[in-house]
Rosetta silent file (secondary structure, phi, psi, omega in degrees, C-alpha in Angstrom):
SEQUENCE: XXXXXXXXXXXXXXXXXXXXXXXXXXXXXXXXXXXXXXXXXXXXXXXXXXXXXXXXXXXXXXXXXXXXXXXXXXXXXXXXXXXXXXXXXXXXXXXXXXXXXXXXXXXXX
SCORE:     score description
SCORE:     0.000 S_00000001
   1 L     0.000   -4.612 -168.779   -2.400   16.841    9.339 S_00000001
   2 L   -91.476  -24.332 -160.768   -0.940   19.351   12.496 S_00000001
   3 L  -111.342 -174.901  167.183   -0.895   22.198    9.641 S_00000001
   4 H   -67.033  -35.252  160.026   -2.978   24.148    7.578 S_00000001
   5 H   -62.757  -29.368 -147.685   -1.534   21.843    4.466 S_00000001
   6 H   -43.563  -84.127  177.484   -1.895   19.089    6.418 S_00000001
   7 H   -39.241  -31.302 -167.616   -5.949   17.841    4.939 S_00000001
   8 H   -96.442   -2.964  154.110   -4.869   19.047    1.721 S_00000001
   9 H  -101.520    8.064  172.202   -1.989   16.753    1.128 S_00000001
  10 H   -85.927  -65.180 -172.058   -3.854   13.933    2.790 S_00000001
  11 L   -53.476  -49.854 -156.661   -7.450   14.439    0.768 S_00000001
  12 L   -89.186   27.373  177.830   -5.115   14.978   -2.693 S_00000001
  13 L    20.818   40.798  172.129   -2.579   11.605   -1.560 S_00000001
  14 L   -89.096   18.489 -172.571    0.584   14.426   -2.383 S_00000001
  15 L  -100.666    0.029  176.596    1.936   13.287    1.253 S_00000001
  16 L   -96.109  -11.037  172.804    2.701    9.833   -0.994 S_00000001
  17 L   -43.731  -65.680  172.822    4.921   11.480   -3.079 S_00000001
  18 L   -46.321   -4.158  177.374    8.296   11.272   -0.853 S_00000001
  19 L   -95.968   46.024 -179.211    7.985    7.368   -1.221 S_00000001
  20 L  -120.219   10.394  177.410    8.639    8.085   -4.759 S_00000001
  21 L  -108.600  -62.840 -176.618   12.376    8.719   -3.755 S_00000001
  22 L   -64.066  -26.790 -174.031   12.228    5.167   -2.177 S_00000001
  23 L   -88.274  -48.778  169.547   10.628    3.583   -5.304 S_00000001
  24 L   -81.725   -7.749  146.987   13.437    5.320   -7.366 S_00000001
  25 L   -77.720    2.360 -157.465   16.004    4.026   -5.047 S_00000001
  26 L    35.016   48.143  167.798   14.799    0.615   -5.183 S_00000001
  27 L   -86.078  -35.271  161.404   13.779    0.313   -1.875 S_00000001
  28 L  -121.059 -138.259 -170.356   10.221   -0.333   -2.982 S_00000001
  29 E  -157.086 -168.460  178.558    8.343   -0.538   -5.786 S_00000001
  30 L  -109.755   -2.111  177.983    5.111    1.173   -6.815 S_00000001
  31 L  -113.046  127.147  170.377    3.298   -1.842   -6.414 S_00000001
  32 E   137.952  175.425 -136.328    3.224   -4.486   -3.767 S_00000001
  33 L   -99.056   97.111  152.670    2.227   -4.690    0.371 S_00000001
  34 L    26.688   74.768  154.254    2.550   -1.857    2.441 S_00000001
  35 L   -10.062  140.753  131.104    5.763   -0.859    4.502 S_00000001
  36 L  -121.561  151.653 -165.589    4.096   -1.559    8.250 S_00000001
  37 L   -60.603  163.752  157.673    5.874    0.124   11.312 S_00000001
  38 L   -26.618  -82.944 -149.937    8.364   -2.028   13.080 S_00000001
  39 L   -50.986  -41.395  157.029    5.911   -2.634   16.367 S_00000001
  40 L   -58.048  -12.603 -149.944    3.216   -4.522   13.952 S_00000001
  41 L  -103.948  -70.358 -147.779    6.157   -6.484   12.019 S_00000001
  42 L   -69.933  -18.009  166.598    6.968   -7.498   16.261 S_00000001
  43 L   -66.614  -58.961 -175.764    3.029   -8.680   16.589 S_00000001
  44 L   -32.242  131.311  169.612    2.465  -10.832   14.000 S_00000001
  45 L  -139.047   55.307  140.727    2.393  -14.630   15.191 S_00000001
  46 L  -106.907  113.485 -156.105    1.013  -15.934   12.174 S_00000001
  47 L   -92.444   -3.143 -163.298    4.232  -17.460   10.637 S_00000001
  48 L  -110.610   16.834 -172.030    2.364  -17.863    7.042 S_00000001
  49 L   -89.415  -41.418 -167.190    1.695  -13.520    6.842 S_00000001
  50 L   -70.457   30.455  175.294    5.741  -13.277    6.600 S_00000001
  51 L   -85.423  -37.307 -162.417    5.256  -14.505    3.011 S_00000001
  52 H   -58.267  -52.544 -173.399    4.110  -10.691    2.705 S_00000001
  53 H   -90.853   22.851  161.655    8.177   -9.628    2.782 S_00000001
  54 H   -51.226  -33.146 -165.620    9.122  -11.945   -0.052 S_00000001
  55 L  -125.636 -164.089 -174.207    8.700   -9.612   -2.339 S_00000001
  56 L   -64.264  176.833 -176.970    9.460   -5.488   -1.990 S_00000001
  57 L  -121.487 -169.202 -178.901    6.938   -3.336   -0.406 S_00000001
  58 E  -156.779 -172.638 -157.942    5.210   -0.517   -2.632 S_00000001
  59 L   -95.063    7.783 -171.983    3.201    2.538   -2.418 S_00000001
  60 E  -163.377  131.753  164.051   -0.048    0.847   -3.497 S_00000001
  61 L  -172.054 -169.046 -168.136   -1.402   -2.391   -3.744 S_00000001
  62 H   -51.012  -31.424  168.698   -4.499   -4.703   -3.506 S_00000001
  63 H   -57.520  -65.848 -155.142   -5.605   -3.750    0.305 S_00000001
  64 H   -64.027  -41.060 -158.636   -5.606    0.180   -0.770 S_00000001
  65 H   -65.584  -24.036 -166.004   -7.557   -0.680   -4.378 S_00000001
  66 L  -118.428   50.291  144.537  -10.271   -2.426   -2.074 S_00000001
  67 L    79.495   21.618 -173.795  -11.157    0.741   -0.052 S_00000001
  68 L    14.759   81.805  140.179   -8.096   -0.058    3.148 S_00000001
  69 L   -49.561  133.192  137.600  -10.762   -1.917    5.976 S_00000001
  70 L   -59.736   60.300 -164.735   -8.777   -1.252    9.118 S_00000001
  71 L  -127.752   83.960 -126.406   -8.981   -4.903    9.517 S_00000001
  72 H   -91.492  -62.015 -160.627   -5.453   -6.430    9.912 S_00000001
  73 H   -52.153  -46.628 -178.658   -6.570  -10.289    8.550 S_00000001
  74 H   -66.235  -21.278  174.145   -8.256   -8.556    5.535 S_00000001
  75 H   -78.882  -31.172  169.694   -5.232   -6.602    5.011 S_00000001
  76 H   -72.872    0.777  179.761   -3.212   -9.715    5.349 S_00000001
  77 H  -122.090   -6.915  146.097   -5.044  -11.547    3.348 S_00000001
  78 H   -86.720  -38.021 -171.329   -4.818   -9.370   -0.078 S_00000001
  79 H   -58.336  -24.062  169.874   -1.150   -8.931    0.751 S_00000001
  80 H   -59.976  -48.776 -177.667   -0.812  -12.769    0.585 S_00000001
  81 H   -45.168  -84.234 -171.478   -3.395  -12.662   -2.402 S_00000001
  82 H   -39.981  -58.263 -171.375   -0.843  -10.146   -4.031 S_00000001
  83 H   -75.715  -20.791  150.520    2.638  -12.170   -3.443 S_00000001
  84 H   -64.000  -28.351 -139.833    0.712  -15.367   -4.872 S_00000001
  85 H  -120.967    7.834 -154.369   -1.303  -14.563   -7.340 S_00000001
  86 L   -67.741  158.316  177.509    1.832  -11.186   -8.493 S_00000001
  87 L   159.086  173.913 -175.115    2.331  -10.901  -12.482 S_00000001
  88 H   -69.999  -37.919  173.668    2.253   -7.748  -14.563 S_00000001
  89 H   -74.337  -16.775  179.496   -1.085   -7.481  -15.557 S_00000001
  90 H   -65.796  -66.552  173.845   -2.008   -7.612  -11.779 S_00000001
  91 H   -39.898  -59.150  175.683    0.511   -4.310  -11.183 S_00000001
  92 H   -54.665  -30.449  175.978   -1.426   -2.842  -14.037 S_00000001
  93 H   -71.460  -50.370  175.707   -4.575   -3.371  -12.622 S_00000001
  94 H   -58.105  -25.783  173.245   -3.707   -2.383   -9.526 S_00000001
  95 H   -87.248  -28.707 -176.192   -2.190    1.139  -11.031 S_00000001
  96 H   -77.522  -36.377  167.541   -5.195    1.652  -12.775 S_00000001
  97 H   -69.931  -19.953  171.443   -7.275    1.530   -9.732 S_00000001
  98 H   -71.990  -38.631  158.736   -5.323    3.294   -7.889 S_00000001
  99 H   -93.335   -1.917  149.042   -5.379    6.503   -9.978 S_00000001
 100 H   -43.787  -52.326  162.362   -8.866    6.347  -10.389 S_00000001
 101 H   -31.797  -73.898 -176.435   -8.955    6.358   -6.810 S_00000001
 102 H   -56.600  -18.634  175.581   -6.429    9.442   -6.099 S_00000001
 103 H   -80.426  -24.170 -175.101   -8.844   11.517   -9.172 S_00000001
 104 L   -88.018   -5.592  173.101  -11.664   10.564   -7.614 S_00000001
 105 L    83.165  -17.970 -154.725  -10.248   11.702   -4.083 S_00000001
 106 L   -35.217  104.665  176.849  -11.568    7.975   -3.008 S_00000001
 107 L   110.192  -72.924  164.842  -10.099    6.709    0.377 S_00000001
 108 L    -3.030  139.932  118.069   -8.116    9.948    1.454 S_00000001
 109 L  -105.244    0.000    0.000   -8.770   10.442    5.263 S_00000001
């Protein structure tokens, strides 16, 4: 966002690309709960949120399909959503909304 590319690989979500090296490493997945920095992981005192690192974490999931509120219980409470309620058809759903999103520009800040 410091450059002239900056907005334009933010609005067009190509600054998500490089986890796609991490997804192909199998450090994540393309689906599933956010990576959050370290210093939030050191906040939490809700001992039932660390259900959230059960499973991998991925480049998309049910917080981003429903519009990311900067709300940290509503984000903790699809990531919970997600590691209960996880199956295949969920990931699919969840892929489908997601590029609908990125065509539609949806979300980008």
């Amino acid at each position: 966002r410091l450059t002239w590319a900056g907005p334009f690989l933010r609005r067009t979500s190509l600054d998500e690309l490089p986890q796609l090296f991490n997804v192909l490493s199998g450090e994540m997945c393309l689906v599933g709960p956010r990576p959050i920095p370290t210093w939030v992981y050191e906040q939490i005192d809700e001992p039932s949120f660390h259900r959230r690192f059960s499973v991998l974490p991925g480049m998309t999931g049910l917080w981003q399909v429903h519009g990311r509120p900067q709300e940290y219980r509503l984000m903790a409470r699809h990531d919970l959503r997600y590691v209960d309620e996880w199956s295949f058809l969920l990931d699919l759903k969840i892929l489908a909304k997601t590029i609908r999103a990125v065509i539609r520009r949806e979300g980008a800040r």
